[in-house]
C-alpha positions as CSV (number, residue, x, y, z in Angstrom):
1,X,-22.4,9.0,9.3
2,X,-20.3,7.1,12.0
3,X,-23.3,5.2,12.8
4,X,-24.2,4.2,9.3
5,X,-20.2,3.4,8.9
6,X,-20.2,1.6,12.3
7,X,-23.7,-0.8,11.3
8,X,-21.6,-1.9,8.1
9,X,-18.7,-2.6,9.9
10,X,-20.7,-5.3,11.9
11,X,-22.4,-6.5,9.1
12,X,-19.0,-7.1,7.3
13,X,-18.0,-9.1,10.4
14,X,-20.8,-10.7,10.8
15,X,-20.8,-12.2,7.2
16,X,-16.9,-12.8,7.4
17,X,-15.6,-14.2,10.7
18,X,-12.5,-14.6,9.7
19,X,-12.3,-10.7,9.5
20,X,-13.2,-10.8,13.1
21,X,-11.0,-13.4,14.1
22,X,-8.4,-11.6,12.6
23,X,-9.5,-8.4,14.6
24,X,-9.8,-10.2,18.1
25,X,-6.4,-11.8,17.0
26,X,-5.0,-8.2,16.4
27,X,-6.2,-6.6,19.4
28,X,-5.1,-9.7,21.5
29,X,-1.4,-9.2,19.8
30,X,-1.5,-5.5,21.0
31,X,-2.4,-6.5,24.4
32,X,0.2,-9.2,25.0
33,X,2.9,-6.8,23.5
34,X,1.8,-4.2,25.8
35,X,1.7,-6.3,29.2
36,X,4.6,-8.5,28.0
37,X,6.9,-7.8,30.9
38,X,4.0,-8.3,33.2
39,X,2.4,-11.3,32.2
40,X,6.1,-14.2,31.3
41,X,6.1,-16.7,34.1
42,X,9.6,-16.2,34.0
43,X,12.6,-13.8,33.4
44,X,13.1,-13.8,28.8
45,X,16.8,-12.7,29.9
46,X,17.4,-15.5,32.8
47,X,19.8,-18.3,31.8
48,X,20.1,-22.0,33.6
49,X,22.4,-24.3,31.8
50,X,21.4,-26.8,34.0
51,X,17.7,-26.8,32.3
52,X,19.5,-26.1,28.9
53,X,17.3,-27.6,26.1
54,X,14.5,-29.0,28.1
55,X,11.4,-30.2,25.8
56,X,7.5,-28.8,26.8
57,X,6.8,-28.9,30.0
58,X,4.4,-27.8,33.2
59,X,7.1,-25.5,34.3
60,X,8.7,-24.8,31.3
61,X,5.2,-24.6,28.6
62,X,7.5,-24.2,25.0
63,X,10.7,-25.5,26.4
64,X,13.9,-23.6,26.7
65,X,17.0,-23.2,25.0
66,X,20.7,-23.5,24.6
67,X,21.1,-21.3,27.6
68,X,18.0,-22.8,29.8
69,X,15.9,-19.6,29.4
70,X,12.0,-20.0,28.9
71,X,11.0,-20.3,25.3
72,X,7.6,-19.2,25.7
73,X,8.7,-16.0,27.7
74,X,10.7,-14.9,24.9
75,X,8.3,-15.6,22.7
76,X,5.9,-13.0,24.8
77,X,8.6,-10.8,25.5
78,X,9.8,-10.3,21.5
79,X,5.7,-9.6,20.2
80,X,6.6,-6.2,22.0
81,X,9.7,-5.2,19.7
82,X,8.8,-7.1,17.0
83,X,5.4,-5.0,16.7
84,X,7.3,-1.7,17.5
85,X,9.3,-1.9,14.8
86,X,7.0,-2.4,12.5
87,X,4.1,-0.1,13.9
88,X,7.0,2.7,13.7
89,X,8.3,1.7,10.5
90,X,4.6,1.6,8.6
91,X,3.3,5.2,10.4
92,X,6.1,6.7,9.4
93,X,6.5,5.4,5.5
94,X,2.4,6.2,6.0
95,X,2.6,9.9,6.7
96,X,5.7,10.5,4.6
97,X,3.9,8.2,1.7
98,X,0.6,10.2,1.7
99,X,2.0,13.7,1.9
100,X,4.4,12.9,-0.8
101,X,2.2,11.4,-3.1
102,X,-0.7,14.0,-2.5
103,X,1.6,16.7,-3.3
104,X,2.9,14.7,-6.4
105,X,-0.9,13.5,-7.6
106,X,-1.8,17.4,-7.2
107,X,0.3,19.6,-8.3
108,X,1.9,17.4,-11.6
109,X,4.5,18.4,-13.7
110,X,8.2,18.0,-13.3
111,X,7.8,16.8,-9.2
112,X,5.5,14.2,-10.2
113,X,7.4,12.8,-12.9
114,X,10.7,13.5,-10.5
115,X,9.4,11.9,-7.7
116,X,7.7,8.5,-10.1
117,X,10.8,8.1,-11.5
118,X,12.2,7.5,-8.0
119,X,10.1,5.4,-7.2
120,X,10.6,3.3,-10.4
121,X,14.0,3.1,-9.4
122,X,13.4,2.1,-5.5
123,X,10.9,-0.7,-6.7
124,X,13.0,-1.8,-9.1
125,X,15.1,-3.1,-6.1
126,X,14.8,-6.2,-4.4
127,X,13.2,-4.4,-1.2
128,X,14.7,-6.8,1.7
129,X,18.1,-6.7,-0.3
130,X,17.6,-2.8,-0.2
131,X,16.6,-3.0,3.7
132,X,19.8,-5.2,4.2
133,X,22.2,-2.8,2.6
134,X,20.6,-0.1,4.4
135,X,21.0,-1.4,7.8
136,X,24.6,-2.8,6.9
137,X,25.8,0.9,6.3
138,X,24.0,2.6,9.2
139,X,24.4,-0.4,11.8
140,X,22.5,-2.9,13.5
141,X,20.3,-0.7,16.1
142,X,16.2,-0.7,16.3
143,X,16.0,2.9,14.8
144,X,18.0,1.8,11.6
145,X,15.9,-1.2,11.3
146,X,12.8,1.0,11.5
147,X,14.2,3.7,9.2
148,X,14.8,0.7,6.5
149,X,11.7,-0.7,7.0
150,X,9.9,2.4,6.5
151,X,12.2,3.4,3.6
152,X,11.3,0.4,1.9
153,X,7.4,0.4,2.2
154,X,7.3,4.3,1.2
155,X,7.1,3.8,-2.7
156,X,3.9,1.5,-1.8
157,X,2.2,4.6,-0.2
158,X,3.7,7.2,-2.8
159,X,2.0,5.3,-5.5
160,X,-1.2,5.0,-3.9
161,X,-1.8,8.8,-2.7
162,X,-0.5,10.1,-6.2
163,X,-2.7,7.7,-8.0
164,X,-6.3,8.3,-5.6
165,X,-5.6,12.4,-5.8
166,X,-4.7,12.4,-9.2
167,X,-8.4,11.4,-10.0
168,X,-9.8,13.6,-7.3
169,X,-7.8,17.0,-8.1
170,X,-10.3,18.1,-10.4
171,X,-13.5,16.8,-8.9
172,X,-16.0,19.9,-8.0
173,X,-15.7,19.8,-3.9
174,X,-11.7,20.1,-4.6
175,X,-12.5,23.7,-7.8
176,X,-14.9,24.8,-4.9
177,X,-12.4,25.2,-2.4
178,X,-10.1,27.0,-4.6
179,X,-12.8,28.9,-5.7
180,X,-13.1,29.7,-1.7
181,X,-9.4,31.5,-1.6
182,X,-8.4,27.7,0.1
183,X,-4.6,27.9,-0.9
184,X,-3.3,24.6,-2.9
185,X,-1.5,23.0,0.5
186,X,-5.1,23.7,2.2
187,X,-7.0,21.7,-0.3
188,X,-4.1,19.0,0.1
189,X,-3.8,18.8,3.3
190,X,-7.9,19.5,4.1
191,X,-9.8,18.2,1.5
192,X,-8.0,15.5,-0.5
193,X,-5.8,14.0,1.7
194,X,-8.3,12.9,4.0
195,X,-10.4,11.1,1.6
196,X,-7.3,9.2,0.4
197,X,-6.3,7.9,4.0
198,X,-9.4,5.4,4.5
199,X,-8.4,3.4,1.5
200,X,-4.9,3.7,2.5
201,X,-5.9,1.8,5.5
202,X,-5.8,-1.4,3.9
203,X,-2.1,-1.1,2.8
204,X,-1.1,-0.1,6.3
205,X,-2.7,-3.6,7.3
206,X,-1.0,-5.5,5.1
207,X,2.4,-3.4,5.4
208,X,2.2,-4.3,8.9
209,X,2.7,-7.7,8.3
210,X,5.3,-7.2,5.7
211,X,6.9,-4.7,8.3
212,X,6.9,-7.8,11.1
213,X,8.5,-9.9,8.7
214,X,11.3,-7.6,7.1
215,X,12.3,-7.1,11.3
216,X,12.6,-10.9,11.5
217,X,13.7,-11.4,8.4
218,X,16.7,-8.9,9.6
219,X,17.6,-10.2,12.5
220,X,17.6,-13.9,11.3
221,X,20.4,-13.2,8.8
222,X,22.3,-11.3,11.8
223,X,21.4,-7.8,10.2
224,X,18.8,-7.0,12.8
225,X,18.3,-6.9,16.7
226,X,21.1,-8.7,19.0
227,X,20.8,-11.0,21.3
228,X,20.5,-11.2,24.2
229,X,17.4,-9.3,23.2
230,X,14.1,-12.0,22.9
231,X,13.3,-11.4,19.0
232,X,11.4,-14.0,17.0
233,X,14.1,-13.7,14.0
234,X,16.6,-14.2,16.2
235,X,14.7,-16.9,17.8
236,X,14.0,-19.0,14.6
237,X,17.7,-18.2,13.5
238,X,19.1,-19.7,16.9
239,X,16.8,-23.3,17.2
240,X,17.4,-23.7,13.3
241,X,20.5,-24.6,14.5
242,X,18.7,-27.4,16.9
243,X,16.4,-28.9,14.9
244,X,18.2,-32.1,13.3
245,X,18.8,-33.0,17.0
246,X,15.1,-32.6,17.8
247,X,14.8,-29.8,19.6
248,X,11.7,-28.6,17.2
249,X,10.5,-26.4,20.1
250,X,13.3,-24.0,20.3
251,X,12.0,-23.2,16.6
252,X,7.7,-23.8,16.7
253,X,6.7,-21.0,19.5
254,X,8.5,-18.0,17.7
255,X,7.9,-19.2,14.6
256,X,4.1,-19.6,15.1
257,X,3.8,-16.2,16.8
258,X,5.0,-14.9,13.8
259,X,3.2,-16.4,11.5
260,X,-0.2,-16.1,13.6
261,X,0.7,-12.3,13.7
262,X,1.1,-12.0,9.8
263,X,-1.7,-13.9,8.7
264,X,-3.7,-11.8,11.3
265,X,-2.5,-8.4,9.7
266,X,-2.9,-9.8,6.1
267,X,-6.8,-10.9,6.8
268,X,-7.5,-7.9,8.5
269,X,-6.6,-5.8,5.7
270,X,-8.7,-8.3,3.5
271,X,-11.7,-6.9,5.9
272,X,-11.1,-3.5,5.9
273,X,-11.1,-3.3,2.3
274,X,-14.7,-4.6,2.5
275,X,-15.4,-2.4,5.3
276,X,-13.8,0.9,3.7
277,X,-15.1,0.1,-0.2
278,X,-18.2,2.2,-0.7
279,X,-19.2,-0.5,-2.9
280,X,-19.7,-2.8,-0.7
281,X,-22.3,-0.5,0.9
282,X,-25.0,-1.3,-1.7
């Protein structure tokens, strides 16, 4: 089975290179945010007036800012908190999102239609207007951006476990396990959940990106992370500021981190949907 699973997985990215690209991309993003610290050629917190707004250079590869500290090592050093946040922020709206919405898809009645009317509501929302409301009221720290994040990208997960065991709850593997003494949270929790998380793969990818986003998004309008800490919202926010005088650096290296990082996220969701679709087996 894993070998069958593992031989289409190559196929896929041999007929798709972008889904590999996207994968190598990925990985590579994971690695630089985990070696960040180690790998700057200089100090993201170190200020120099005296080199204060300094274009590309040998020393200096993506310039530096208002305060003479390296653009390029901030850039490095924010890929760490920027994917963080959203890493926590998905896994937890992930697990919350596919127990809820199992439950819901199983069991019916008044806690599904509870539960689906919530989640009209929620979506009903503008979701980075919700996220901004919600971190106003509990404060600008990383765990209240994460909790909003999450919060936000839960109805996406909701929706999608409900809908997957709703079709699945009476299939005949699910009646033979109750017909085994399997008690309803067992065949939840056993038997469909799992078969709903591969497909719910593909969201995670592409709430990944949204999750990367929302954090910069947050922290551009001043709702999000502080400064002095190296964030590419903050980043972008800051050279904005910089740009009619030409300082376009202070604003390309953070702002093409995070781009490259979402269009990463978003094509390799693209790919695991081919991957994870049995249809695309035949």
């Amino acid at each position: 089975m894993k070998s069958a699973t593992l031989n289409h997985a190559a196929w896929v990215l041999r007929g798709n290179p972008l889904t590999a690209i996207a994968a190598f991309g990925v990985t590579g993003l994971c690695l630089v945010a985990a070696l960040g610290p180690w790998i700057v050629p200089h100090d993201p917190l170190a200020s120099n007036v005296a080199i204060a707004l300094q274009p590309p250079s040998a020393a200096h590869w993506a310039g530096t800012d208002q305060l003479g500290r390296d653009v390029f090592s901030r850039t490095i050093a924010a890929a760490r908190l920027d994917l963080a946040i959203a890493a926590s922020a998905v896994s937890l709206s992930f697990a919350l999102g596919a127990v809820i919405g199992s439950l819901c898809g199983y069991i019916g009645g008044r806690l599904d239609r509870a539960v689906g009317r919530f989640v009209d509501v929620l979506m009903a929302f503008p979701l980075f207007v919700l996220a901004m409301a919600m971190v106003a009221a509990l404060g600008n720290r990383v765990e209240n951006i994460v909790i909003a994040t999450a919060f936000i990208n839960l109805p996406f997960y909701i929706r999608f476990a409900r809908t997957e065991v709703n079709v699945r709850r009476n299939a005949g593997w699910v009646e033979s396990a109750r017909a085994c003494g399997d008690s309803h949270l067992s065949v939840v929790l056993r038997f469909l959940l799992p078969n709903v998380l591969p497909a719910m793969a593909v969201q995670v990818s592409l709430n990944l990106g949204w999750a990367v986003l929302n954090a910069a998004g947050l922290s551009f309008i001043g709702l999000g992370v502080q400064q002095p800490t190296p964030e590419w919202g903050i980043m972008v926010a800051e050279g904005a500021r910089f740009i009619s005088t030409g300082n376009w650096w202070l604003v390309a290296c953070p702002g093409f981190a995070l781009m490259t990082a979402v269009l990463f996220f978003n094509l390799l969701g693209d790919g695991l949907r081919d991957i994870l679709d049995p249809r695309m087996r035949t």
